[in-house]
BABAGU-430219 format. One record per atom (N, C-alpha, C): atom name; x, y, z. Coordinates in nm, 3 decimals, decimal comma. Example, Ala and Ser with C-alpha at 12.3 -4.5 7.8 and 13.67 -1.06 7.14 Angstrom:
BEGIN
N/1,319/-0,569/0,780
CA/1,230/-0,450/0,780
C/1,320/-0,330/0,780
N/1,285/-0,225/0,708
CA/1,367/-0,106/0,714
C/1,290/0,003/0,787
This chain:
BEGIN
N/1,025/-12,176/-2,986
CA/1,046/-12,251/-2,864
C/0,944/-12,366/-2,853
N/0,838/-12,380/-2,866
CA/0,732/-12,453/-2,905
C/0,734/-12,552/-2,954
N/0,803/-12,528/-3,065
CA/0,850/-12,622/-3,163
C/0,943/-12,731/-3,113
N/1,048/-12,690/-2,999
CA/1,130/-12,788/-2,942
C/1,034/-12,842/-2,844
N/0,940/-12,792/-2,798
CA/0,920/-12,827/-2,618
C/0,842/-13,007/-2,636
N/0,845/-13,083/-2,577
CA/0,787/-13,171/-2,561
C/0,667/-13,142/-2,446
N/0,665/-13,054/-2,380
CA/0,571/-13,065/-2,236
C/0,460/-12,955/-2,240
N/0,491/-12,898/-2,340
CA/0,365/-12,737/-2,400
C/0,424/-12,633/-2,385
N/0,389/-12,558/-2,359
CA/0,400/-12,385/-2,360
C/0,496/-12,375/-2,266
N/0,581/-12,256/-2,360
CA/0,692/-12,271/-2,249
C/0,691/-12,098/-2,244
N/0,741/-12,111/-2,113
CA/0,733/-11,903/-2,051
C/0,873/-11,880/-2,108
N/0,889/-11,752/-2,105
CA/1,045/-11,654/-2,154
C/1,023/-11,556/-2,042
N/1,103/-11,539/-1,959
CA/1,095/-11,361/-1,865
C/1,165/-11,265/-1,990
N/1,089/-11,166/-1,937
CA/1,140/-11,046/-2,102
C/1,257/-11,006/-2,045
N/1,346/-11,027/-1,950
CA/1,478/-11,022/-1,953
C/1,564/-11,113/-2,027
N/1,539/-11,195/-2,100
CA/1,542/-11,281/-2,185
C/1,552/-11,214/-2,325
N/1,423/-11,183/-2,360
CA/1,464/-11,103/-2,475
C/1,497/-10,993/-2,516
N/1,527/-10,913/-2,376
CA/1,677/-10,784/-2,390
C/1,778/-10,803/-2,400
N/1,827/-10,989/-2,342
CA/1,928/-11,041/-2,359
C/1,971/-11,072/-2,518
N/1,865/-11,108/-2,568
CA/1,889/-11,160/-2,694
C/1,900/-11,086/-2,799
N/1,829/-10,950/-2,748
CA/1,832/-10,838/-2,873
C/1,954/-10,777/-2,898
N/2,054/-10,765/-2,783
CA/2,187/-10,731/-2,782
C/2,271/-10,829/-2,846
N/2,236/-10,940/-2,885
CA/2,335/-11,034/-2,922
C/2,356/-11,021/-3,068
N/2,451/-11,045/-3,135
CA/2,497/-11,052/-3,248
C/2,500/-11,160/-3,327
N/2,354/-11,183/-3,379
CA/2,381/-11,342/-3,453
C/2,401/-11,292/-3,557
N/2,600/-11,371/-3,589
CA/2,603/-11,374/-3,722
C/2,571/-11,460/-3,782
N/2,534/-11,587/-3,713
CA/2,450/-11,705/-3,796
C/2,306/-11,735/-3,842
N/2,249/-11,596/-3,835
CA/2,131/-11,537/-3,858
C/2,019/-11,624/-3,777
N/1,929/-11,675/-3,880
CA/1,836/-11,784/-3,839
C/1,872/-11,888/-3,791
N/1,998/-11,987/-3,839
CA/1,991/-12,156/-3,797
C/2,048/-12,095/-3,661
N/2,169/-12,016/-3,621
CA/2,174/-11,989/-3,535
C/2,091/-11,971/-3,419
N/2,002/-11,869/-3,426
CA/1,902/-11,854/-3,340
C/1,833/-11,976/-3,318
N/1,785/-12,024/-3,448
CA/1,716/-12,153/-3,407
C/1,750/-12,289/-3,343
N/1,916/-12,281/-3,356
CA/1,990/-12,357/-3,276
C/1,976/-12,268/-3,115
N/1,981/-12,205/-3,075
CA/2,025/-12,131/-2,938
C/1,813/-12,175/-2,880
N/1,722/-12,166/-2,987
CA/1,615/-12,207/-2,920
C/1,566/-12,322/-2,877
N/1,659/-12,454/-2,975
CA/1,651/-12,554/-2,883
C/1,717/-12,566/-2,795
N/1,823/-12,522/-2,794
CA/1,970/-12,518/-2,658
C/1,878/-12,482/-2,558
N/1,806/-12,342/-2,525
CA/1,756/-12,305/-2,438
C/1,619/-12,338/-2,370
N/1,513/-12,444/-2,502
CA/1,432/-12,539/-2,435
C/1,496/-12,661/-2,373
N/1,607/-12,700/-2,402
CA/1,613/-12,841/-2,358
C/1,706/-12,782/-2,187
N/1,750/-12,668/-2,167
CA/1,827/-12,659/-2,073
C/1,724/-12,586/-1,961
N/1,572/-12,537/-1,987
CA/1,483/-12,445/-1,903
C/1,446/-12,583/-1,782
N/1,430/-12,501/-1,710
CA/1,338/-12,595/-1,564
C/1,175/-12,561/-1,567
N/1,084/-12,633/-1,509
CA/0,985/-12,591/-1,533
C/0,948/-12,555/-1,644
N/0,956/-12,544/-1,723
CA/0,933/-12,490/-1,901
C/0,922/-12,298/-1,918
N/1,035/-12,283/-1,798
CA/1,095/-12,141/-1,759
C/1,198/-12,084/-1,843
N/1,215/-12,021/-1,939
CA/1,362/-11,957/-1,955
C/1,310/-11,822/-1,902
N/1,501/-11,873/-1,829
CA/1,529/-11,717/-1,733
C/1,639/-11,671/-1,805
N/1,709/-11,542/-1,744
CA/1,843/-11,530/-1,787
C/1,946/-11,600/-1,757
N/1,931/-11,677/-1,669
CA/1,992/-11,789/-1,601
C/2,062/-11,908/-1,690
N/1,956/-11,875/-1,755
CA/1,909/-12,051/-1,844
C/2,033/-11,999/-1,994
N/2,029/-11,853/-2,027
CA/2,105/-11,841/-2,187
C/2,259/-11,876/-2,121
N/2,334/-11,917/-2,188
CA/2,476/-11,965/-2,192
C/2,557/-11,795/-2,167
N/2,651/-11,841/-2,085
CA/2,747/-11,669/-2,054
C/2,803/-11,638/-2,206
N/2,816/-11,732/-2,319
CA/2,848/-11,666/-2,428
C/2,792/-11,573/-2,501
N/2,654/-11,640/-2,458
CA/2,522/-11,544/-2,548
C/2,536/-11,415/-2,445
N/2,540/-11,438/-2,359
CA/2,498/-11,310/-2,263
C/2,636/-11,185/-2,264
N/2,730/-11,274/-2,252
CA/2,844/-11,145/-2,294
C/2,984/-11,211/-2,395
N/2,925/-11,179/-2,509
CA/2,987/-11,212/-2,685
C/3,108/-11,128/-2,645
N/3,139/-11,062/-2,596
CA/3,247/-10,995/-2,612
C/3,361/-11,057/-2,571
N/3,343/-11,167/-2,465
CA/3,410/-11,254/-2,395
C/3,440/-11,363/-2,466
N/3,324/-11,401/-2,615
CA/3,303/-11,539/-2,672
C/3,443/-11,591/-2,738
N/3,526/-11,524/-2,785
CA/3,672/-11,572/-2,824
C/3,774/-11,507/-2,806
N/3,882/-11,531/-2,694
CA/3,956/-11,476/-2,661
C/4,104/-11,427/-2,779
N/4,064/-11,571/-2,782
CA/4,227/-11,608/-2,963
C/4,189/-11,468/-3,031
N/4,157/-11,409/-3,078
CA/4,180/-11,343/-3,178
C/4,156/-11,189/-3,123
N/4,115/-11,200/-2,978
CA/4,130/-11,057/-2,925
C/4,279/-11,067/-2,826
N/4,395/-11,143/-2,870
CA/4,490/-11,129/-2,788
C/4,585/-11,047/-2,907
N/4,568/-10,976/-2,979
CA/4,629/-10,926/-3,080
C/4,681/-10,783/-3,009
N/4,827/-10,752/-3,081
CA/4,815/-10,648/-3,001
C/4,824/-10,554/-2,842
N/4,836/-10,674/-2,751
CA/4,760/-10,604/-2,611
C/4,908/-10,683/-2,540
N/4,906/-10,645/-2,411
CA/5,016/-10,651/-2,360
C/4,971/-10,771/-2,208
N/5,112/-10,864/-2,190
CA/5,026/-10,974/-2,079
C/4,929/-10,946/-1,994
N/4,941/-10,851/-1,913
CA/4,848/-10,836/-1,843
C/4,712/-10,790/-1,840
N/4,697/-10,772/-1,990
CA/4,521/-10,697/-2,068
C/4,508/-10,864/-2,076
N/4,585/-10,963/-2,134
CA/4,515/-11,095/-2,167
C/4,505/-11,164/-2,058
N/4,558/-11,131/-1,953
CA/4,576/-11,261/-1,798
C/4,402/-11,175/-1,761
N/4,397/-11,035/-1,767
CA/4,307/-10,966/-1,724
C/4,161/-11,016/-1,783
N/4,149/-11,011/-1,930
CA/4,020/-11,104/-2,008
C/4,020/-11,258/-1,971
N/4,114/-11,329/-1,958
CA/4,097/-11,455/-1,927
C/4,051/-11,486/-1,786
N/4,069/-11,425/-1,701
CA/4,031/-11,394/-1,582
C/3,875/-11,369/-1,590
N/3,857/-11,227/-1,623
CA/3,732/-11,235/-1,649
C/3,631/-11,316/-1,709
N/3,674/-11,421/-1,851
CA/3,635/-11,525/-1,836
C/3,586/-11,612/-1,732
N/3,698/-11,662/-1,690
CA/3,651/-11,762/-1,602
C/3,628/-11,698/-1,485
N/3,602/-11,600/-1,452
CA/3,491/-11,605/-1,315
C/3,329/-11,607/-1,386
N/3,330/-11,522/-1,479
CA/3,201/-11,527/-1,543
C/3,086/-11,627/-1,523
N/3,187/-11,745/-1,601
CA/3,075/-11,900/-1,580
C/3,076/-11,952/-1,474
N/3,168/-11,947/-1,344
CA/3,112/-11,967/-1,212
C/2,983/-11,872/-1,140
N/3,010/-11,761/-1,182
CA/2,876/-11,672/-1,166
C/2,760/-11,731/-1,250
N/2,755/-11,734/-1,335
CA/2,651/-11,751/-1,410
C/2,596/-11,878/-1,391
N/2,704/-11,991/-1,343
CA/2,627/-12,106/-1,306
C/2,562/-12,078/-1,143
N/2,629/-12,019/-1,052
CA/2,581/-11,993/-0,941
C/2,412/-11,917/-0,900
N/2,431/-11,815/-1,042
CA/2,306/-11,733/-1,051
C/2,368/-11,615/-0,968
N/2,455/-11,561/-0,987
CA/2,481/-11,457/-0,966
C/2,549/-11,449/-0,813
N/2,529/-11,587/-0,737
CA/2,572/-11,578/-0,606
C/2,687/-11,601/-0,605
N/2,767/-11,455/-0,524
CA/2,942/-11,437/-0,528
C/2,987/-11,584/-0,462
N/2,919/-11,592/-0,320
CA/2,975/-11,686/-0,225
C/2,999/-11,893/-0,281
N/2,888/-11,863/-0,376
CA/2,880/-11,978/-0,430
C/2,980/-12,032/-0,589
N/3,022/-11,872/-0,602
CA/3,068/-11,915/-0,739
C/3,210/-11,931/-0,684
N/3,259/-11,849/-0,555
CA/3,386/-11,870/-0,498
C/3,400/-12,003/-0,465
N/3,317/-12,089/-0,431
CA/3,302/-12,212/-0,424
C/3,377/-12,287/-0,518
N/3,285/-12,298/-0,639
CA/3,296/-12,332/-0,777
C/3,460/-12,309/-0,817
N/3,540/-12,219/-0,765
CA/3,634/-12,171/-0,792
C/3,754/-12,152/-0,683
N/3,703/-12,221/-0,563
CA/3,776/-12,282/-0,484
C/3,839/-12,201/-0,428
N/3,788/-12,044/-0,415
CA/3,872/-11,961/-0,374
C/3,780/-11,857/-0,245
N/3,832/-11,839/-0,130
CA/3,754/-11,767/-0,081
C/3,735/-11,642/-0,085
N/3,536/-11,631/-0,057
CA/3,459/-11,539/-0,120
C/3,553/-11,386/-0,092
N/3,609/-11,310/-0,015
CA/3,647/-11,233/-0,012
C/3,772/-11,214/-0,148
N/3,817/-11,324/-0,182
CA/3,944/-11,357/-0,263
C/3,855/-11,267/-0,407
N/3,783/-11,395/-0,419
CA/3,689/-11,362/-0,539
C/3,613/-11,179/-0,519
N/3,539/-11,163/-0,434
CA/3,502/-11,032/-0,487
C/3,568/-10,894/-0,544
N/3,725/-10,906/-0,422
CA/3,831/-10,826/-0,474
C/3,858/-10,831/-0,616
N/3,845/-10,984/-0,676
CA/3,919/-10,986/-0,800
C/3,797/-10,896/-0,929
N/3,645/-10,924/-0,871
CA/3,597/-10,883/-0,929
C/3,539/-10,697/-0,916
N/3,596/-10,664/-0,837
CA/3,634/-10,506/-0,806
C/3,721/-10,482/-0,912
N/3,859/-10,570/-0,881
CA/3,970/-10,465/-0,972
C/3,942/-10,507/-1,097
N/3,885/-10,593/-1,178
CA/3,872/-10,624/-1,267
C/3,752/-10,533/-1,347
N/3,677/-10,478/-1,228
CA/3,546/-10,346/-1,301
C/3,451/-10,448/-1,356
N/3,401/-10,589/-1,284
CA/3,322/-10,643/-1,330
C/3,146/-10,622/-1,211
């Protein structure tokens, strides 16, 4: 991280790197080392939070839908795509329901139901 920062020392919260230990780089090193400038140039304050890693890194399971529609019947794929996209309104919000319903133009009660039946 260092290595990218222009401004010095930059903090990590160690929720950060529980995040990262779960992740699956199959692009080993350049990978990672790509995701460490991604995540200096995107920190505030020279902060990475969990905030700051991209919803891909944080839940891979979500990262490509195409090739997990194999198999499954419309409503398992309307159901993941869904979950998709509430995801990155959350995640840009920081976790705030009312704000990501915003983002998503739907009101907050609309949104939390969806994220009940959905088991998110």
């Amino acid at each position: 991280m260092q290595r990218f920062s222009d401004e010095g020392d930059i903090e990590i919260e160690e929720e950060v790197f529980d995040i990262l230990k779960e992740y699956p780089f199959s692009g080993n090193v350049r990978e990672l080392r790509n995701l460490c400038e991604r995540l200096t140039l995107l920190c505030q304050n020279n902060l990475i939070t969990k905030e700051t890693i991209p919803y891909e890194i944080k839940y891979p399971t979500l990262k490509n839908h195409n090739s997990s529609f194999e198999n499954k019947n419309l409503t398992k794929i309307f159901e993941e795509v869904e979950k998709k996209d509430i995801l990155a309104p959350l995640d840009k919000a920081a976790g705030n329901k009312a704000k990501a319903a915003e983002l998503l133009a739907l009101p907050a009660s609309t949104l939390k139901s969806k994220i009940a039946k959905l088991g998110m």
